[in-house]
C-alpha positions as CSV (number, residue, x, y, z in Angstrom):
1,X,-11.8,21.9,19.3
2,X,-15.3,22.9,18.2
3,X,-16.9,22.9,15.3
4,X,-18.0,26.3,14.7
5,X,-13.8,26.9,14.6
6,X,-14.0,24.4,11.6
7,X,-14.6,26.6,8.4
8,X,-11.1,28.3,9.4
9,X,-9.6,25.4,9.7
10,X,-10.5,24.0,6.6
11,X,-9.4,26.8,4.7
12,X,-6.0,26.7,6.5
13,X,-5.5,23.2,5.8
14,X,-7.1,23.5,2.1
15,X,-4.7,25.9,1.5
16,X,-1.7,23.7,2.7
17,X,-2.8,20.9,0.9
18,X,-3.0,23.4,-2.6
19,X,0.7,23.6,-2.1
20,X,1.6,19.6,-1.8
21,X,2.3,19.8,-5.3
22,X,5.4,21.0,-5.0
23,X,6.8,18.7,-2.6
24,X,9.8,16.1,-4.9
25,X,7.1,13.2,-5.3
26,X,7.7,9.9,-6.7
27,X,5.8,8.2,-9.4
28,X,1.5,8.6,-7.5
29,X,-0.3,5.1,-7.3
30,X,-4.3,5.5,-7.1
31,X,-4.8,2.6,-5.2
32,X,-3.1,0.6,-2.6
33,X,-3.4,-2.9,-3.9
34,X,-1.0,-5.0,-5.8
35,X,-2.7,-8.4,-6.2
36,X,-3.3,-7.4,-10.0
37,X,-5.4,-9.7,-12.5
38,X,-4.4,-11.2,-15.4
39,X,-2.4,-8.5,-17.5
40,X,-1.3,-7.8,-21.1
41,X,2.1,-6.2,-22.3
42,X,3.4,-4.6,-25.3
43,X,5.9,-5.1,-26.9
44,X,8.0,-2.2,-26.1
45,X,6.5,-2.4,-22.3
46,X,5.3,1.2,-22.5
47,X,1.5,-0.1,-22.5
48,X,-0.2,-2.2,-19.8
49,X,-3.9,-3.3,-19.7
50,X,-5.0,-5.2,-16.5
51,X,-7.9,-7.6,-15.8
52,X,-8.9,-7.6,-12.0
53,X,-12.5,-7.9,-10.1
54,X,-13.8,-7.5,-6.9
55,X,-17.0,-10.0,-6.4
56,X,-19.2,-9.8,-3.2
57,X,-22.2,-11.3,-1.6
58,X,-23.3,-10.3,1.8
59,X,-25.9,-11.1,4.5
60,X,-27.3,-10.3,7.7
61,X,-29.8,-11.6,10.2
62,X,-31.5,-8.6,12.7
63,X,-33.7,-8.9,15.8
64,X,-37.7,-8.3,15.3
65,X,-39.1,-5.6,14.1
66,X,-37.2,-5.0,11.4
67,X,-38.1,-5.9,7.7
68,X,-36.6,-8.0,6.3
69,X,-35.3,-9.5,9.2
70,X,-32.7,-11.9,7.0
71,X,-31.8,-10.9,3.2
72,X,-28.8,-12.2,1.2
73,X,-27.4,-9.1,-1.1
74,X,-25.2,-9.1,-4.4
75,X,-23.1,-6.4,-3.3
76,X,-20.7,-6.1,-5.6
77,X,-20.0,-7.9,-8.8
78,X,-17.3,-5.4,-9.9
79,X,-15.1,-6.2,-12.9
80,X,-12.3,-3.6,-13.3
81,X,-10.0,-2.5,-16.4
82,X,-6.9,-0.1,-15.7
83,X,-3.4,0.2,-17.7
84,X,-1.2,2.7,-18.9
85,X,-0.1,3.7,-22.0
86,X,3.3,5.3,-23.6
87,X,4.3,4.9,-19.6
88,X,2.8,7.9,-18.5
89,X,-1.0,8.3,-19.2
90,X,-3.4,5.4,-17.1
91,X,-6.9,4.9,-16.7
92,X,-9.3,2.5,-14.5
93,X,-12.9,1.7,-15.3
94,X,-15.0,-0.3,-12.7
95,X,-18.9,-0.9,-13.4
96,X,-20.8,-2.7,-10.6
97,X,-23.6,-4.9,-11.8
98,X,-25.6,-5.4,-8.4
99,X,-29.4,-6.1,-7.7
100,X,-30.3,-2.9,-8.2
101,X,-28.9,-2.3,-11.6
102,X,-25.5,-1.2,-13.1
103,X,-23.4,1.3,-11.7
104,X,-20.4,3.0,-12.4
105,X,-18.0,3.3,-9.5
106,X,-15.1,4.8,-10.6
107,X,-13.7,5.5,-14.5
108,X,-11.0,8.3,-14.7
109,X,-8.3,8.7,-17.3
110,X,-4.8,10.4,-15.8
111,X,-1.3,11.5,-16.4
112,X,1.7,11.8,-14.7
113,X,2.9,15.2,-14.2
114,X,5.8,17.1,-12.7
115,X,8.1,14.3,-14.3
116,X,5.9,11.7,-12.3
117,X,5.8,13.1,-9.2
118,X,2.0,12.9,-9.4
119,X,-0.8,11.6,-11.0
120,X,-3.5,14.2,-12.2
121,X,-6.8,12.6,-12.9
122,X,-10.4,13.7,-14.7
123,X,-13.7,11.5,-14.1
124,X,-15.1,10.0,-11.3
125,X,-13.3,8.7,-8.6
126,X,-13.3,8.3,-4.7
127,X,-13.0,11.6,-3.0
128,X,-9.4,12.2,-0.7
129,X,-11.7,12.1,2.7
130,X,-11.5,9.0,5.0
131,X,-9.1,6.4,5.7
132,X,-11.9,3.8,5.2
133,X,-13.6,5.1,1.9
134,X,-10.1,5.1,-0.2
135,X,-8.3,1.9,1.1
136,X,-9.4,-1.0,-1.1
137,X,-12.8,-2.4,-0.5
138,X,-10.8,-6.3,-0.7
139,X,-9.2,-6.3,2.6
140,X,-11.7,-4.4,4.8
141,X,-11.8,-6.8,8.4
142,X,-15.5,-6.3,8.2
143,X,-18.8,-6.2,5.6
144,X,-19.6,-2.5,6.1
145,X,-17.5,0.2,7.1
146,X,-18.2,1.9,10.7
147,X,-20.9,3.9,11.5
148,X,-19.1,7.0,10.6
149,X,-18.7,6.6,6.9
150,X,-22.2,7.1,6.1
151,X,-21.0,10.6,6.8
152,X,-17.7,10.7,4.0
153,X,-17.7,11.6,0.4
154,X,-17.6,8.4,-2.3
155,X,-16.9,8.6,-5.7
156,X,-17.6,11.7,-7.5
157,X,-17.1,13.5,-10.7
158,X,-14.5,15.8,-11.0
159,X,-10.9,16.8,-10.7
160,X,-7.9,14.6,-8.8
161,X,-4.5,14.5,-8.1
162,X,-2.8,12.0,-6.1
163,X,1.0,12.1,-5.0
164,X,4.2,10.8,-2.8
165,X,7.3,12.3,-1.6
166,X,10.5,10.5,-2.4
167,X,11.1,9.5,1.0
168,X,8.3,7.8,1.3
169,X,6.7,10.1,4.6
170,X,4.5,12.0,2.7
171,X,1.5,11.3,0.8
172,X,-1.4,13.7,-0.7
173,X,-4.7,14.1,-2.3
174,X,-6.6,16.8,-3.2
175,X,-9.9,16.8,-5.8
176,X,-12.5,19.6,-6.8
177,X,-15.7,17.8,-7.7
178,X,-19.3,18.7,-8.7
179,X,-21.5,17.5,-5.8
180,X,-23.6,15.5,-8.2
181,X,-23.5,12.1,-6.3
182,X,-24.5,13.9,-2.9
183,X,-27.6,14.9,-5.3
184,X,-26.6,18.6,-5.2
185,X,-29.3,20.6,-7.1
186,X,-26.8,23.6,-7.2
187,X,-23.9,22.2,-9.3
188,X,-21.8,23.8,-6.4
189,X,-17.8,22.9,-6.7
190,X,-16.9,20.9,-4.0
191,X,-13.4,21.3,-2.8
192,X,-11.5,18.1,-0.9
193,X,-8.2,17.7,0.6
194,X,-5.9,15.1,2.6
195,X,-2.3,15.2,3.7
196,X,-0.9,11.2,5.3
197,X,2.2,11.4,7.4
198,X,4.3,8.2,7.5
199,X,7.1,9.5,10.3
200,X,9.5,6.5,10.2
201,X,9.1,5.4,6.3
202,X,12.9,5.4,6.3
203,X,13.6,3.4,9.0
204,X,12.7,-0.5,7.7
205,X,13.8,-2.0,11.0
206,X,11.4,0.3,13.0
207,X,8.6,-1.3,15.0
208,X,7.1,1.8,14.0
209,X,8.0,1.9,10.7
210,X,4.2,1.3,9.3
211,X,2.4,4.1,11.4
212,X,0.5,6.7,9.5
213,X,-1.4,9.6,10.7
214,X,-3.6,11.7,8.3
215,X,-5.7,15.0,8.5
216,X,-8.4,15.7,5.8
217,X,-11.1,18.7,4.9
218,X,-14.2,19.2,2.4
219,X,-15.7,22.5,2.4
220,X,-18.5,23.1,-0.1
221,X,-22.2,23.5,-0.7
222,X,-25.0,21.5,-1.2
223,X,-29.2,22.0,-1.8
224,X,-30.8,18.3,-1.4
225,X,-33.4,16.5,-0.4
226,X,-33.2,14.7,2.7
227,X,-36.0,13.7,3.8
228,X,-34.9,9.8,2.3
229,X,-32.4,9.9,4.3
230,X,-31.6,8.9,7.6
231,X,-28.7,8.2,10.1
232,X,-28.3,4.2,10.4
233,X,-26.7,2.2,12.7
234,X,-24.0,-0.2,12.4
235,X,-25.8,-2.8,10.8
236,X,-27.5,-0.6,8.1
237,X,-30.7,-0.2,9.8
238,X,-32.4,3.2,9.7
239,X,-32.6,5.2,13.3
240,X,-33.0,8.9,13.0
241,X,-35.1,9.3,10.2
242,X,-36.1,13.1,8.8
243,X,-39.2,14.6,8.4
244,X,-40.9,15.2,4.7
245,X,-39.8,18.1,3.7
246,X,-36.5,18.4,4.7
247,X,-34.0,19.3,2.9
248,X,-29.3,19.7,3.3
249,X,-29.6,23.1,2.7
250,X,-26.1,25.3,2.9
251,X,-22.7,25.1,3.3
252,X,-21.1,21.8,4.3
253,X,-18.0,21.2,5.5
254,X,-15.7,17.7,7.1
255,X,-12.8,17.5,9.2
256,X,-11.3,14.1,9.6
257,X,-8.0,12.8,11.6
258,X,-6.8,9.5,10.9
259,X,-4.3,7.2,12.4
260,X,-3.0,3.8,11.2
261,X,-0.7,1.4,11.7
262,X,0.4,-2.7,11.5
263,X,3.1,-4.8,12.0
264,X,3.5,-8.7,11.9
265,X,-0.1,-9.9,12.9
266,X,-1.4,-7.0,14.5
267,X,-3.0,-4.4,12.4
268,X,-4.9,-1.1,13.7
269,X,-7.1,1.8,12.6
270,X,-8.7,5.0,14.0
271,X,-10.7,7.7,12.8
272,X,-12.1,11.0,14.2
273,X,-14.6,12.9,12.0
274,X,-16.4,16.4,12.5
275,X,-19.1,17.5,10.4
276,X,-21.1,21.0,9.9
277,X,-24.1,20.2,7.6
278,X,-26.9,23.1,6.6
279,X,-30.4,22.2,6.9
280,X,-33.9,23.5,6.5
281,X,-37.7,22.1,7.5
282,X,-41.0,24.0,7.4
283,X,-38.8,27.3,6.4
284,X,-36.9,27.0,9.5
285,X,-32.7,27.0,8.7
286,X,-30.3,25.4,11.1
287,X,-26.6,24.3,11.2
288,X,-26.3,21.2,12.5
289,X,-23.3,19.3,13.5
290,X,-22.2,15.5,13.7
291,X,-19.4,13.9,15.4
292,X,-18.1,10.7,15.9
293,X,-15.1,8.3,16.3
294,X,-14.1,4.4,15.8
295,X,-11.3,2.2,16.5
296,X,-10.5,-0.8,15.0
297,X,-7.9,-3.9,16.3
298,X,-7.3,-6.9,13.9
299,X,-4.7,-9.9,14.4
300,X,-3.9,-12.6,12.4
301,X,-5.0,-15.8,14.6
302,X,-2.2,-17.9,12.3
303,X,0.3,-15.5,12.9
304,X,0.5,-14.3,9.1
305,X,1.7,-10.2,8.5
306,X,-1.3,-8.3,8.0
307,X,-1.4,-4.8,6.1
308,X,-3.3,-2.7,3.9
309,X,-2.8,-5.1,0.9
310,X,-4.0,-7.9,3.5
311,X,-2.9,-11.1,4.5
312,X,-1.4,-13.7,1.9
313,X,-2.2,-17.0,4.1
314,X,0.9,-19.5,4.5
315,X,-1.3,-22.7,3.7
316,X,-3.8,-21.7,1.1
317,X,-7.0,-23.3,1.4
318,X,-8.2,-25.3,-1.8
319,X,-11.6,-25.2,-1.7
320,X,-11.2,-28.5,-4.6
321,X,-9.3,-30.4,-2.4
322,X,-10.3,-29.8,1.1
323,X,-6.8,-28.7,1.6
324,X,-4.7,-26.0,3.7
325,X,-6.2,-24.0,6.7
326,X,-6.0,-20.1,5.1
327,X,-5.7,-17.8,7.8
328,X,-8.0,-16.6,10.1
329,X,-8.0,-12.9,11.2
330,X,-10.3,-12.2,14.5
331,X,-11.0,-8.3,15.0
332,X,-12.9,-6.2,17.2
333,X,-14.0,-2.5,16.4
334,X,-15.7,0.1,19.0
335,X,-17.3,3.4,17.8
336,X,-19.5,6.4,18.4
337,X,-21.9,8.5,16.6
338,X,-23.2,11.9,18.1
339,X,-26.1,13.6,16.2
340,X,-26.9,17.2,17.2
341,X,-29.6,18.3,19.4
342,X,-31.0,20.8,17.1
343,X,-32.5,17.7,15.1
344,X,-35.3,17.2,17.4
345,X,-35.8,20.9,18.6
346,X,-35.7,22.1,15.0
347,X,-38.2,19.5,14.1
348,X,-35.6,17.9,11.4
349,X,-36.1,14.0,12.8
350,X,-39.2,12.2,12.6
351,X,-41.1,11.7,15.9
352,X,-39.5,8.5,17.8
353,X,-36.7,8.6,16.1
354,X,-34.0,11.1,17.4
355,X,-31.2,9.6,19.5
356,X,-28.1,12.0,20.8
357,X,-25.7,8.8,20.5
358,X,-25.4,5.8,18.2
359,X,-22.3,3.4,20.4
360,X,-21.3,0.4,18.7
361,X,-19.3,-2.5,19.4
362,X,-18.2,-5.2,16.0
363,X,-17.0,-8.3,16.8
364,X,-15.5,-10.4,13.6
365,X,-13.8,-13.7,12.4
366,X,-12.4,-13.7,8.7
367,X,-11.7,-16.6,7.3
368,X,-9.0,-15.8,4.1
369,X,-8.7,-19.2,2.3
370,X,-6.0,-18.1,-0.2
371,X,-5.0,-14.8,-2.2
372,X,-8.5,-14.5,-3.7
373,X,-11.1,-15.4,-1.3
374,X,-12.4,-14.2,1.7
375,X,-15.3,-15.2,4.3
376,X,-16.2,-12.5,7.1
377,X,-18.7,-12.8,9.7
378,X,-19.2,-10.7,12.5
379,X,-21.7,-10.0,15.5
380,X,-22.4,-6.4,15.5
381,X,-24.6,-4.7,19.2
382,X,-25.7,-0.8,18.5
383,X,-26.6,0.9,21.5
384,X,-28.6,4.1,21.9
385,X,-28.3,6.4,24.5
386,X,-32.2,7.6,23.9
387,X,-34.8,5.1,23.1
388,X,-35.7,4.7,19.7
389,X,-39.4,3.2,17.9
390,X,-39.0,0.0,15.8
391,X,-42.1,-1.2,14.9
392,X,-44.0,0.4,17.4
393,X,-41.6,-0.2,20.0
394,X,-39.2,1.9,22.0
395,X,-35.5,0.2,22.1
396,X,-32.2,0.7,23.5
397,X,-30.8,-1.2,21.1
398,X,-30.2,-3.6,18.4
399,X,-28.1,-6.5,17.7
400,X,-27.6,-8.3,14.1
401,X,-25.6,-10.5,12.5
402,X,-23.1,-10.1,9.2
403,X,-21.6,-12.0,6.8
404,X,-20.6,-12.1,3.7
405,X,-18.5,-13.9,1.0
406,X,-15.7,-12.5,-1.2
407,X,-13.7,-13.3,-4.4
408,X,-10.9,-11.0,-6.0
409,X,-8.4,-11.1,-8.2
């Protein structure tokens, strides 16, 4: 499938996604996580508030040339607040106080609707667009997400509503946001969808019973500057960097296919993204398309189930006592970035800098000492397939190391 067929497509699938509403859904959960924090009750039990936080501190040391070539980052320091009251109407406000100052990640109110067969949400939340992006930052197998999520929506402000068929096979999201975050100059509406299949819900004793497949679509505008911006590689480090001047300039649209699934100790991921972005240098407009894929293999060395809400080790570790081993998760993850020709013959990426292909292979080992913290450290190799100038020097590649250290609650 190419992506010139891609605006059709997304308005196909935007428009099957606009009917999900009326599928019998059961009561919509915004997050799939239930190690919840301390938590207080009324006294009827109509009204919840819960304490929980999500605290991380990451690393990495890089090869020469780049600058710095080792830095230790507060990454998160994320406190969050979420409840319900009278049963029906919820919020969640998360602030992240990092190095860089105080930002607000997500902070929605919402309300049941359709006799709780949905959630319908107003503020800023993540965007329905990437298996990666909305599953919960606490139980990702590696510091940073692939290379292809430099490439999906975060949070945004806007409009969002979640929901779940009864049986338990069918799961939606759609949202209309403002484009604000993607620094949109045009206050353009922003239109996101995505539809998650889970074919053998019903069937508990089904090896297969875990699988889930997904399709999701943006389709929007946006008028930006980009010439701050840049396509990294795995590790974070810039590659193809764009000339002064140049600006996402037109219509933009996504197309994403996911598939998913665990059982026991092995857990697996995949994505497949397509992307159609408008740009413009020196006057000169172009369309120019991304693609990419990644796949991603975890097990759980001490045999432990692992899932989307993680791994809950057998023998906690107590960091007080020196006892319990945790458990110890080794994954692997292979992907592929291709960046469209028309970047260098349009004159869009900086001299040195354009590559048709980012490959990359992650290599990790996670130690999880108990139910609330987390060490990952992983070797990560990105290979180009055309030279690219570090520091005054043409390179076929880079290698770095991660880590990072994680508390939650």
């Amino acid at each position: 499938m190419s992506v010139d067929a891609m605006p059709r497509i997304v308005r196909t699938l935007l428009f099957l996604i606009s009917v999900a509403p009326m599928v019998t859904a059961t009561e919509a959960e915004p997050r799939q996580d239930d190690h919840a924090g301390p938590r207080w009750v009324s006294e009827d039990g109509r009204s919840e508030v819960i304490l929980e936080g999500l605290f991380q501190v990451t690393g990495s040391v890089v090869e020469g040339g780049r600058s710095p070539r080792a830095n230790l980052d507060l990454h998160r320091m994320r406190p969050e607040l979420a409840g319900h009251f009278e049963d029906s109407l919820h919020f969640r406000v998360e602030p992240n106080f990092a190095a860089g100052g105080v930002e607000l990640e997500e902070a929605w109110i919402g309300m049941e609707i359709q006799a709780r067969r949905g959630l319908l949400m107003a503020g800023r939340m993540k965007v329905p667009f990437g298996l990666e992006e909305v599953r919960s930052r606490r139980h990702i197998n590696f510091t940073r997400f692939s290379i292809l999520n430099q490439f999906s929506p975060a949070e945004e402000h806007g409009l969002f509503l979640n929901g779940k068929s009864d049986s338990g096979r069918l799961e939606y999201g759609v949202s209309a946001t403002d484009g604000v975050e993607s620094g949109d100059s045009d206050a353009s509406v922003n239109l996101a969808g995505r539809i998650m299949v889970h074919p053998h819900a019903q069937e508990p004793t089904s090896k297969w019973r875990n699988l889930q497949l997904g399709l999701a679509a943006t389709t929007g505008s946006l008028n930006a500057l980009a010439s701050e911006l840049s396509v990294e590689n795995a590790a974070g480090q810039d590659v193809i960097q764009m000339v002064a001047g140049t600006r996402l300039d037109g219509d933009r649209t996504r197309l994403g296919f996911e598939a998913a699934w665990f059982d026991g100790p092995w857990f697996v991921q995949a994505e497949h993204i397509l992307v159609e972005q408008g740009m413009r240098a020196a006057g000169v407009a172009e369309d120019v398309e991304f693609s990419g894929s990644y796949l991603e293999v975890a097990r759980v060395l001490t045999g432990e189930s692992k899932s989307f809400k993680g791994v809950t080790p057998d023998q906690s570790f107590d960091p007080a006592t020196g006892s319990g081993r945790g458990a110890w998760i080794l994954a692997a993850r292979i992907s592929e970035l291709r960046s469209d020709q028309i970047l260098q013959s349009g004159g869009l990426a900086a001299t040195g800098t354009y590559t048709s292909s980012i490959r990359n292979i992650s290599l990790g080992l996670n130690w999880v000492m108990n139910r609330h913290m987390i060490l990952r450290q992983a070797l990560v190799r990105s290979v180009y397939s055309d030279d690219v100038v570090v520091d005054f020097e043409a390179r076929s590649g880079e290698s770095a190391l991660m880590f990072g250290l994680q508390l939650h609650f």
